[in-house]
MIROSE-957416 format. One record per residue (C-alpha): residue in three letters; x, y, z. Coordinates in steps of 0.5 Angstrom, whole numbers, always signed. Layout:
BEGIN
ALA | X | Y | Z;
...
END
This chain:
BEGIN
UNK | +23 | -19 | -70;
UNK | +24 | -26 | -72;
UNK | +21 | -32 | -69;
UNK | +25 | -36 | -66;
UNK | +26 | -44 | -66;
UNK | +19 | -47 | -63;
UNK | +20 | -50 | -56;
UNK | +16 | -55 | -52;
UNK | +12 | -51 | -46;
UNK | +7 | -51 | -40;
UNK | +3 | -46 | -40;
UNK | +6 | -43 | -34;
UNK | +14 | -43 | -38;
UNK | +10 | -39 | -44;
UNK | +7 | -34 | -40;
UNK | +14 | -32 | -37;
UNK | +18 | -33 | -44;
UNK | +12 | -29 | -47;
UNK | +14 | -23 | -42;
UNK | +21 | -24 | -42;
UNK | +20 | -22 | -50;
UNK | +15 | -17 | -48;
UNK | +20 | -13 | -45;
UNK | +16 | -14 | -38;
UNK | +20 | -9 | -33;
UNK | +18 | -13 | -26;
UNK | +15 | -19 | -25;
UNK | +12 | -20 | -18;
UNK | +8 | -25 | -14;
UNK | +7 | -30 | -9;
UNK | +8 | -38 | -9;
UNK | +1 | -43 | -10;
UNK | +0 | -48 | -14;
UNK | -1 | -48 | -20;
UNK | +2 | -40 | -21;
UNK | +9 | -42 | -18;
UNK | +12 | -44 | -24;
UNK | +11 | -37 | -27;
UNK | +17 | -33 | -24;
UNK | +21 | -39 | -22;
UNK | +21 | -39 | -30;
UNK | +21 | -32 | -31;
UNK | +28 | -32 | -26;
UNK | +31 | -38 | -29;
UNK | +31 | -35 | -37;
UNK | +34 | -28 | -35;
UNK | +28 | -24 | -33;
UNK | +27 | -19 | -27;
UNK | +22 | -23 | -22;
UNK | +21 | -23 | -13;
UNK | +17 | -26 | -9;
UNK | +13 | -22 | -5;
UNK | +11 | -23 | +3;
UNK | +4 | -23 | +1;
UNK | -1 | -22 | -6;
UNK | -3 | -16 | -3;
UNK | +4 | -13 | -4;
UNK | +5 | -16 | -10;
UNK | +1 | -12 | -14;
UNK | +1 | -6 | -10;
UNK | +9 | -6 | -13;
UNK | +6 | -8 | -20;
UNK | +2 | -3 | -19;
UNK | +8 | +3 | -17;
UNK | +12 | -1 | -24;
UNK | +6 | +1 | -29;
UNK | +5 | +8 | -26;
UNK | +12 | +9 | -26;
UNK | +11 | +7 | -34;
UNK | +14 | +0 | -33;
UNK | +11 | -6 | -35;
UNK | +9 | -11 | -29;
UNK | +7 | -17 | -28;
UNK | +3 | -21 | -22;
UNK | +3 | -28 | -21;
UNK | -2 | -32 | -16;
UNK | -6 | -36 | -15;
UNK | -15 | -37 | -15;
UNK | -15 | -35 | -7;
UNK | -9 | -30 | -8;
UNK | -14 | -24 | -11;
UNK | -18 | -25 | -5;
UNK | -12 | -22 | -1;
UNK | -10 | -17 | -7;
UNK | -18 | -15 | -9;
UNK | -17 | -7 | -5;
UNK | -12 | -5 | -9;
UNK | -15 | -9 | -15;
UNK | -21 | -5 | -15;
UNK | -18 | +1 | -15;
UNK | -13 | +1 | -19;
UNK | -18 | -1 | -25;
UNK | -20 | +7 | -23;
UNK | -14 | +9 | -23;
UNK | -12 | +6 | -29;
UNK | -4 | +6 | -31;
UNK | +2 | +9 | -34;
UNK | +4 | +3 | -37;
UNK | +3 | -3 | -38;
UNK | -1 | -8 | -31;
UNK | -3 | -16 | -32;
UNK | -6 | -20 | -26;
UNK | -4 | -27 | -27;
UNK | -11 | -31 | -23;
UNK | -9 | -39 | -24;
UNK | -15 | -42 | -22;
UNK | -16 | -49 | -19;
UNK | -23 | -53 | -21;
UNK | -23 | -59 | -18;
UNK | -18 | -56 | -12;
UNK | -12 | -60 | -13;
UNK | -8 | -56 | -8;
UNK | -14 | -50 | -5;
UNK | -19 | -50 | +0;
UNK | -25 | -48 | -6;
UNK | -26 | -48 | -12;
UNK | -28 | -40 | -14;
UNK | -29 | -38 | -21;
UNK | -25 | -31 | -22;
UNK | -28 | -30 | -28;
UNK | -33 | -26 | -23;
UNK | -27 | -22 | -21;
UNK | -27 | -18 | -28;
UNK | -34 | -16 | -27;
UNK | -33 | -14 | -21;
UNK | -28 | -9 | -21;
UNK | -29 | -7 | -28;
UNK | -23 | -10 | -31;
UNK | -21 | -14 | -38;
UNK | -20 | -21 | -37;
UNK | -17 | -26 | -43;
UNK | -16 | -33 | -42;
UNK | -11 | -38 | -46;
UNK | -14 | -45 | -48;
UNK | -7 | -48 | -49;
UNK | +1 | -47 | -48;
UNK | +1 | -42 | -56;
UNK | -5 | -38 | -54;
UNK | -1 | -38 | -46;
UNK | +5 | -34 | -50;
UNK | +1 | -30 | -55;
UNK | -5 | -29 | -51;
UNK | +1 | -25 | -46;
UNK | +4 | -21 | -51;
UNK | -4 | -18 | -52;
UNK | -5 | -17 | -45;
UNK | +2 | -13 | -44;
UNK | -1 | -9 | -51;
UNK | -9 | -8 | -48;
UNK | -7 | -5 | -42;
UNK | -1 | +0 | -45;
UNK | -6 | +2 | -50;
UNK | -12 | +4 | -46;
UNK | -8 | +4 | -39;
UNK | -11 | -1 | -36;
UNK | -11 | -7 | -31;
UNK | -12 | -13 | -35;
UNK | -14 | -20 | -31;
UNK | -11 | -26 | -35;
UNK | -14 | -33 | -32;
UNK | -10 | -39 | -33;
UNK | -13 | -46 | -30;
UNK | -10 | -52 | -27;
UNK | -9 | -55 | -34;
UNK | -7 | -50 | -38;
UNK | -2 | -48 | -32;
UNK | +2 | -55 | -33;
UNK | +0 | -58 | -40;
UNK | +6 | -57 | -45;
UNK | +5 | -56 | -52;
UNK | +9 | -52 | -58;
UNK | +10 | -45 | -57;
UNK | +13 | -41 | -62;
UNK | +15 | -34 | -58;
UNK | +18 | -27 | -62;
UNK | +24 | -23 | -57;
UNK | +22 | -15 | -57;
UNK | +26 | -9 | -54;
UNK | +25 | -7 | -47;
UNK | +20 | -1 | -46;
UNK | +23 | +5 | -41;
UNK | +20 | +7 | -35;
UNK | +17 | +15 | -34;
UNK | +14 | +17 | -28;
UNK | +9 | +23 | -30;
UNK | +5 | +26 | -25;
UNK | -3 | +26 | -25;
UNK | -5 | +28 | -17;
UNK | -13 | +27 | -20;
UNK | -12 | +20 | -24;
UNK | -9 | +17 | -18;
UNK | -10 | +20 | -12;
UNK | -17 | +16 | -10;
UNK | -20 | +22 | -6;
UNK | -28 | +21 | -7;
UNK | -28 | +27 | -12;
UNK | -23 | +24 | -16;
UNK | -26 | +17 | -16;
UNK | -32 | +19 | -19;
UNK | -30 | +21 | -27;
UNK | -25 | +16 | -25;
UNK | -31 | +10 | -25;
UNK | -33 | +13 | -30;
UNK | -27 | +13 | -34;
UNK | -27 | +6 | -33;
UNK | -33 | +4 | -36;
UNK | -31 | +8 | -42;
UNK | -25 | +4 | -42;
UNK | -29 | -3 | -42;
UNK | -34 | +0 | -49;
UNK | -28 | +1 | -52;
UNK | -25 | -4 | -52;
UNK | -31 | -9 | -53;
UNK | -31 | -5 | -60;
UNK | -24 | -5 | -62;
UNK | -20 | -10 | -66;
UNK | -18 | -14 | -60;
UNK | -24 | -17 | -60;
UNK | -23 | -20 | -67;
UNK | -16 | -22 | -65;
UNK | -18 | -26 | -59;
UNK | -25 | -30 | -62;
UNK | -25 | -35 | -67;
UNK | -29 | -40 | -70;
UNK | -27 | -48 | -71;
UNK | -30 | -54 | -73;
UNK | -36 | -54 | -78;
UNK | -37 | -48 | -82;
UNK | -44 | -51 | -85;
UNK | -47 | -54 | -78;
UNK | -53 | -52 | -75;
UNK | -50 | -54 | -68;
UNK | -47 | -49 | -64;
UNK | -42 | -49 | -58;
UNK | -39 | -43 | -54;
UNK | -33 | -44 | -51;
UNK | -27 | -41 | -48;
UNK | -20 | -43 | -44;
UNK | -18 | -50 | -44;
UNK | -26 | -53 | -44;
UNK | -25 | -51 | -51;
UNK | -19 | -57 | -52;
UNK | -25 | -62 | -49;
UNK | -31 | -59 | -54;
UNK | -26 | -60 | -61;
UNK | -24 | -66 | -59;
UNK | -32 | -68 | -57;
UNK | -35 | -65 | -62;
UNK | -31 | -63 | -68;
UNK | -38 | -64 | -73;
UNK | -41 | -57 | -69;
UNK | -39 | -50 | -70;
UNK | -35 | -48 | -65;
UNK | -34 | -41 | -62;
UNK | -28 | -39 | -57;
UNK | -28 | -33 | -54;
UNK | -21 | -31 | -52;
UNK | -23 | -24 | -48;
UNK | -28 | -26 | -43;
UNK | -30 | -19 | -40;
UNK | -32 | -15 | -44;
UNK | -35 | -20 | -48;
UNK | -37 | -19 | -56;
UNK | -44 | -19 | -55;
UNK | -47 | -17 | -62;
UNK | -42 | -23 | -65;
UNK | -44 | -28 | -60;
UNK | -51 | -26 | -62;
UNK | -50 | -27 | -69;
UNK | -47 | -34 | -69;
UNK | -53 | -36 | -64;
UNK | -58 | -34 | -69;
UNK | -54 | -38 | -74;
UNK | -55 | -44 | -71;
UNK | -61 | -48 | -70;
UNK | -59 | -49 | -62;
UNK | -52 | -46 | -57;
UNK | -49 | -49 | -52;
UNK | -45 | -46 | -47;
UNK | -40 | -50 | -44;
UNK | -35 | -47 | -39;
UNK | -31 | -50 | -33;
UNK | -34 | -47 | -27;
UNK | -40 | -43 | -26;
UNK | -44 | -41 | -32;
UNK | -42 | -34 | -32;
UNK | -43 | -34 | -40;
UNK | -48 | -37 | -40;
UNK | -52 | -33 | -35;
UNK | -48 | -26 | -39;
UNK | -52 | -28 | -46;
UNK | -58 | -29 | -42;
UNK | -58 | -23 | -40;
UNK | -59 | -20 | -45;
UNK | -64 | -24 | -48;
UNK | -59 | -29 | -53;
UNK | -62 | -36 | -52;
UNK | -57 | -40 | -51;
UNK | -57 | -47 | -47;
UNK | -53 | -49 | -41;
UNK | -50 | -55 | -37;
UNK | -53 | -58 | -30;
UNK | -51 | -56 | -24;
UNK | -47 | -62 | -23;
UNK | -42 | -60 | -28;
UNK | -41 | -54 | -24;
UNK | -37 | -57 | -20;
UNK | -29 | -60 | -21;
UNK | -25 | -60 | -28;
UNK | -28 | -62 | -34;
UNK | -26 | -67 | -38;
UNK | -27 | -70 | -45;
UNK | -32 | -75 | -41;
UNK | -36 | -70 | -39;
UNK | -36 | -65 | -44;
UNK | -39 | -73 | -48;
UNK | -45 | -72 | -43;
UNK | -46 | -65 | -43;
UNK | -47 | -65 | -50;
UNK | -50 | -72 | -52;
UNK | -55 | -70 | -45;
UNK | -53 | -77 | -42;
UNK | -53 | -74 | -35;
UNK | -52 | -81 | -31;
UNK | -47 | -81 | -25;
UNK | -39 | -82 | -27;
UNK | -37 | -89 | -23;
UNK | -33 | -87 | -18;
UNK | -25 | -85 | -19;
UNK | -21 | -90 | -15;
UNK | -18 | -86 | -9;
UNK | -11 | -85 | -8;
UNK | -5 | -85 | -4;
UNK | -8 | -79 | +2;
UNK | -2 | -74 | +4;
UNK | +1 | -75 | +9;
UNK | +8 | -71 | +13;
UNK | +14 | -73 | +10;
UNK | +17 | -78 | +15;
UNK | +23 | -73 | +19;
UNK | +18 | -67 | +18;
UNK | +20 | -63 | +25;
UNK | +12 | -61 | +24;
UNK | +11 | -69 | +26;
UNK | +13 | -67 | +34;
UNK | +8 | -62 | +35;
UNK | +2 | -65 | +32;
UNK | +4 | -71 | +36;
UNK | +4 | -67 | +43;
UNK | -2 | -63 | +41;
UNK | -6 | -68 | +40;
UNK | -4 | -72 | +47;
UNK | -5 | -66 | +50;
UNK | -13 | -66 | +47;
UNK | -11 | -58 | +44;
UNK | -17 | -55 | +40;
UNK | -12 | -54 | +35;
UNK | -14 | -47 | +29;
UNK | -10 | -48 | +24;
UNK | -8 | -45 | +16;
UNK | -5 | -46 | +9;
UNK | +1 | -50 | +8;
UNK | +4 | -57 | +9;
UNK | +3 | -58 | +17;
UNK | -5 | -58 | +14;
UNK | -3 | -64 | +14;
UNK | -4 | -65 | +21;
UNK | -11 | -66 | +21;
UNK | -10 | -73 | +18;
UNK | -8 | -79 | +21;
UNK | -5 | -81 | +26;
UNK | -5 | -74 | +29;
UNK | -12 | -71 | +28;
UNK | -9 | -66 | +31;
UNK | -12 | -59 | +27;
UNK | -19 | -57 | +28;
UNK | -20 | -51 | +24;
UNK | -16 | -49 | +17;
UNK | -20 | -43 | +13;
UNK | -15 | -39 | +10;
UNK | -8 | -35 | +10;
UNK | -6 | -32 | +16;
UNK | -13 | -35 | +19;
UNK | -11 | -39 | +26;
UNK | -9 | -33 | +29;
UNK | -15 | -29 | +29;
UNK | -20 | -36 | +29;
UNK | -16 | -39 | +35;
UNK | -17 | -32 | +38;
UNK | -25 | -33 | +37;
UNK | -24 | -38 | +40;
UNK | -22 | -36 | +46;
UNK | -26 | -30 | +47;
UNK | -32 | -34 | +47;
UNK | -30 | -42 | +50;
UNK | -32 | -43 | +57;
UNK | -26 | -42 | +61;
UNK | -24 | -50 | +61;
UNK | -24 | -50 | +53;
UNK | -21 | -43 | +53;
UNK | -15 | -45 | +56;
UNK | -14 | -51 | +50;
UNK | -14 | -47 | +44;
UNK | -7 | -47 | +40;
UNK | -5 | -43 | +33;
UNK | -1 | -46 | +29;
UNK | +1 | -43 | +23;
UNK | +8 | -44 | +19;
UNK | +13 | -38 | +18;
UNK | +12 | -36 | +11;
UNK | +4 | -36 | +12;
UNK | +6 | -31 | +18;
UNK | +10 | -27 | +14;
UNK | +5 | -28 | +9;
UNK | -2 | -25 | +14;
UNK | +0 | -27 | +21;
UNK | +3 | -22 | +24;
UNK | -4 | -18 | +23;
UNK | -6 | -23 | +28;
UNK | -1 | -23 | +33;
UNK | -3 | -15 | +33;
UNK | -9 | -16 | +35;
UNK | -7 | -21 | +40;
UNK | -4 | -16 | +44;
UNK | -9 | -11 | +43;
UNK | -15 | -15 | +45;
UNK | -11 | -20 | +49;
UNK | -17 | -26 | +51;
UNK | -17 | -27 | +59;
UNK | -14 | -34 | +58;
UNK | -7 | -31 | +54;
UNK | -7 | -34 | +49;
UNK | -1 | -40 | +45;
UNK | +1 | -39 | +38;
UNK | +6 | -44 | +35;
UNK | +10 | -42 | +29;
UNK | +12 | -49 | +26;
UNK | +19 | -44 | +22;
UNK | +22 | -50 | +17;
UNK | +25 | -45 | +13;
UNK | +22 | -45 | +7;
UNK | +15 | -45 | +3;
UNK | +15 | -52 | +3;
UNK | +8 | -55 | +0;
UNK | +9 | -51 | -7;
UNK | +16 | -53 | -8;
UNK | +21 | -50 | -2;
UNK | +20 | -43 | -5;
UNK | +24 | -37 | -1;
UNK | +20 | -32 | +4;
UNK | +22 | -26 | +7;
UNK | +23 | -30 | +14;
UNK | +29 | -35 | +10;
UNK | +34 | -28 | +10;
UNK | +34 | -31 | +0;
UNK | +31 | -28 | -4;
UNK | +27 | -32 | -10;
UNK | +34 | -34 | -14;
UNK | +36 | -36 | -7;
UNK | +41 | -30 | -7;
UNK | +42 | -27 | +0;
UNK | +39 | -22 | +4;
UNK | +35 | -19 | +10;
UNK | +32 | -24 | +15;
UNK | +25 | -22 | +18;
UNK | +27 | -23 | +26;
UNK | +20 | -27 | +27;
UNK | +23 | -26 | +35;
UNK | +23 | -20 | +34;
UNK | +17 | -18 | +31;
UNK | +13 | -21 | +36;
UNK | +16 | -18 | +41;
UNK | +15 | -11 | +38;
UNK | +8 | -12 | +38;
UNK | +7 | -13 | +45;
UNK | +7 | -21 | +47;
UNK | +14 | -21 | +52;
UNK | +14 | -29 | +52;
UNK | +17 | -31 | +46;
UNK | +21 | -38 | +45;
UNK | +25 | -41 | +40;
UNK | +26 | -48 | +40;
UNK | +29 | -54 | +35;
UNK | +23 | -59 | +36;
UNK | +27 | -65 | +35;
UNK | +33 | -64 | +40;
UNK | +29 | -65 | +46;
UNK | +21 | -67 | +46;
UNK | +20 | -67 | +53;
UNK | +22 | -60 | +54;
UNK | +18 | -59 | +48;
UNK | +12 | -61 | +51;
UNK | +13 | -58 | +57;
UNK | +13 | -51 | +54;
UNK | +7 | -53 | +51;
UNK | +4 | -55 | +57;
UNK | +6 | -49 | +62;
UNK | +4 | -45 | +56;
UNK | -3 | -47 | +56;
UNK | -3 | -46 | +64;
UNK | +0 | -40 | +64;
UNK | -6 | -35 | +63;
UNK | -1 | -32 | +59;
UNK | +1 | -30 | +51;
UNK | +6 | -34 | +48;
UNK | +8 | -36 | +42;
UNK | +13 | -42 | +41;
UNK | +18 | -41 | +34;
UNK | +20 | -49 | +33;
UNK | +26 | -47 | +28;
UNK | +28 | -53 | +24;
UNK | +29 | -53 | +16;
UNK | +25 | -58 | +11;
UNK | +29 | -64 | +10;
UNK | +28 | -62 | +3;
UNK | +32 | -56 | +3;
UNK | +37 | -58 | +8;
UNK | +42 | -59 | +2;
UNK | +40 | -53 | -2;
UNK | +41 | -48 | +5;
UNK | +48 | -52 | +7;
UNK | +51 | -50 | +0;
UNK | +48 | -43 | +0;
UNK | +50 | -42 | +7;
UNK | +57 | -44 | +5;
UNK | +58 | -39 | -2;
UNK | +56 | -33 | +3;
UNK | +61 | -35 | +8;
UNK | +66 | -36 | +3;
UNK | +64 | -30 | -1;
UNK | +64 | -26 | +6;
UNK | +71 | -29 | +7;
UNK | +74 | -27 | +0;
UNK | +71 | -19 | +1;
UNK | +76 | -19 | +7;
UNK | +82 | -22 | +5;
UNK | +87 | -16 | +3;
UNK | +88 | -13 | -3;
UNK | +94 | -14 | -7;
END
């Protein structure tokens, strides 16, 4: 088909355009920053996109759309693999009908995560292709690949976007394509992972993998820049690429779009065209340490810039090896909860009541700043619950009976209903409180919808996951609801007879983000009226 006018894109709009023109059948995934605005796009454009309660889901559902045929796409961020890792390393043995891309949007420097984590090593482990964009036109064709790839030799393709990339605009030209049609073919052997099947499912695996490192994709996705006649080598890829160019347009540049397999007989080809090589890669020196492995002498960066996003700057100092210690950046503006955010109430009162507070991801993090203090722990989604429950289990009697968790109702959702089960199952001789801080949306990356909002991710109605419910069917009998703001002294009072109780609890203080007030009024009052207009008497 015809290229379209060019547009001006982030990373994340092209990848959502890319798969609207690829013809992608689903997309799926769970918020967290920098990925969230691939299916808010995807949706926004026309496209066929959900929010799932967790990653694990999302790619179990992908997963189902590629065997049926389909093409599927699954958004999250770095720590979301880490939720969908059991169904990614066995769907690499499985393989798919049609076509399954993995989004990782990784965050070096951690401007919205609790690690830095480099999934490149992810592609590795689990045996499956990796490709990786370096700007917003690359992002879009790049995707167009990936869905490509993985039709072609049925498999799961793994596309990692960073920060930079994610969020920079730059030109895109995009080509619309028809939409593929799903069919579902039966193989018992191929995707029933029984030990028997799964063993010349491995290795049909890694068949896959030599076979697509010999193929014309390779060709595709490595390129040469900057001085064709230069004795100076560099290696690059994703968005390091940008800063080397910039840095040192007199080198040869090679930039490596396929990361997993790697093309290594070009890589050593270009090594031995050159009087020395150096890797520059953002986060840890995974090319580096593959080329040496198989003795192609290439040199890497310290240590110290293993850590945080690269820059023009620093890719100055790896090159020229000036390694002196950057001046400090001037600090910011620290976060804090917004100034009629309900979650104020219950950090207030915790921290009064001196609780061990175990606490997880998503704004009322912020609990740990000043003034309040008020959090002790934060390890990962859906973490208070088991961490506070440890807790209990071995404090002494008197510190026991401190320990709260507190989690938010789309991380509850997301992974806490795992540790409210164990909870009840394993209940510690001290009970034990739990405090649901429900503000009716997944605030801290951008108010998206959730399972417990009863909207789907267009913010259209549906069915509401009954958090009362729920706790109750999983064996905890002392269930309050609650608007934190209406009346905190019985608020505080519940906490406290809570603690002293010996008892399980969980508190739900429900109470929507004063950034969303608007938005659920006006989606409140379109139900009602369309409810209205369905009763009313035909003519």
């Amino acid at each position: 088909m015809a290229e379209l006018a060019p547009q001006l894109l982030s990373g994340n709009e092209a990848i959502a355009l890319a798969s609207l023109d690829a013809g992608v059948t689903l997309g799926v995934g769970y918020p967290g920053t920098p990925s969230t605005e691939i299916l808010e796009n995807l949706s926004r454009i026309g496209g066929p996109a959900q929010w799932a309660p967790n990653e694990k889901v999302a790619l179990e559902v992908g997963i189902g759309v590629a065997y049926a045929g389909g093409r599927a796409l699954v958004t999250m961020k770095h720590v979301g693999i880490n939720v969908a890792a059991d169904p990614l390393f066995t769907v690499a043995y499985t393989g798919v009908s049609g076509a399954l891309v993995l989004i990782s949007a990784d965050d070096p420097g951690m401007h919205s995560s609790q690690n830095e984590q480099d999934n490149r090593r992810y592609a590795v482990a689990a045996g499956v292709p990796m490709i990786e964009p370096s700007d917003s036109q690359e992002a879009y064709d790049f995707m167009r690949e990936a869905f490509e790839l993985s039709e072609l030799f049925n498999i799961t393709v793994l596309f990692r976007l960073t920060t930079r990339v994610c969020h920079s605009k730059s030109i895109v030209r995009s080509r619309p394509k028809a939409p593929a049609v799903p069919k579902y073919e039966r193989d018992v052997k191929g995707r029933v992972m029984i030990p028997g099947y799964a063993r010349p499912a491995h290795k049909r695996m890694r068949e896959k993998l030599k076979q697509i490192a010999d193929s014309k994709l390779m060709d595709r996705l490595t390129s040469e820049y900057g001085d064709p006649k230069s004795r100076k080598g560099i290696i690059t890829s994703g968005v390091t690429f940008q800063h080397v160019i910039e840095s040192s347009p007199d080198a040869r540049i090679l930039k490596l779009g396929l990361t997993y397999p790697l093309p290594l007989e070009r890589v050593r080809d270009f090594v031995n065209s050159v009087d020395s090589c150096l890797v520059i890669e953002e986060g840890d020196p995974c090319l580096e340490e593959a080329f040496k492995l198989v003795d192609i002498p290439v040199l890497g960066k310290p240590e110290e810039f293993r850590f945080g996003e690269l820059t023009v700057d620093r890719v100055q100092q790896i090159i020229s090896g000036d390694y002196r210690e950057a001046p400090p950046t001037p600090p910011g503006k620290p976060p804090k909860l917004c100034a009629r955010c309900p979650h104020r109430v219950a950090f207030s009162i915790l921290s009064r009541l001196d609780c061990i507070v175990a606490g997880d991801i998503g704004c009322y993090t912020l609990g740990v700043m000043a003034p309040f203090e008020a959090m002790d722990t934060c390890v990962c989604m859906g973490a208070s619950i088991g961490v506070g429950l440890g807790l209990r289990h071995a404090l002494p009697e008197e510190e026991a009976r401190r320990v709260v968790s507190v989690i938010g109702d789309s991380t509850f959702a997301h992974t806490g209903v795992n540790g409210l089960v164990d909870m009840a199952y394993n209940p510690p001789s001290t009970g034990h409180l739990v405090l649901i801080l429900d503000n009716e949306t997944t605030a801290m990356t951008g108010t998206q919808e959730h399972p417990g909002t009863g909207r789907k991710l267009d913010h259209s109605p549906t069915r509401r996951m009954d958090f009362e419910a729920v706790c109750k069917a999983v064996g905890v009998d002392q269930v309050h609801t609650l608007d934190p703001t209406e009346d905190v002294q019985a608020y505080e009072k519940l906490i406290k007879d809570s603690l002293d109780s010996g008892e399980l609890v969980v508190i739900i203080a429900r109470k929507p983000c004063i950034l969303t007030e608007r938005r659920i009024a006006k989606a409140q009052a379109e139900a009602e009226a369309a409810e209205c207009l369905a009763e009313q008497p035909n003519d």
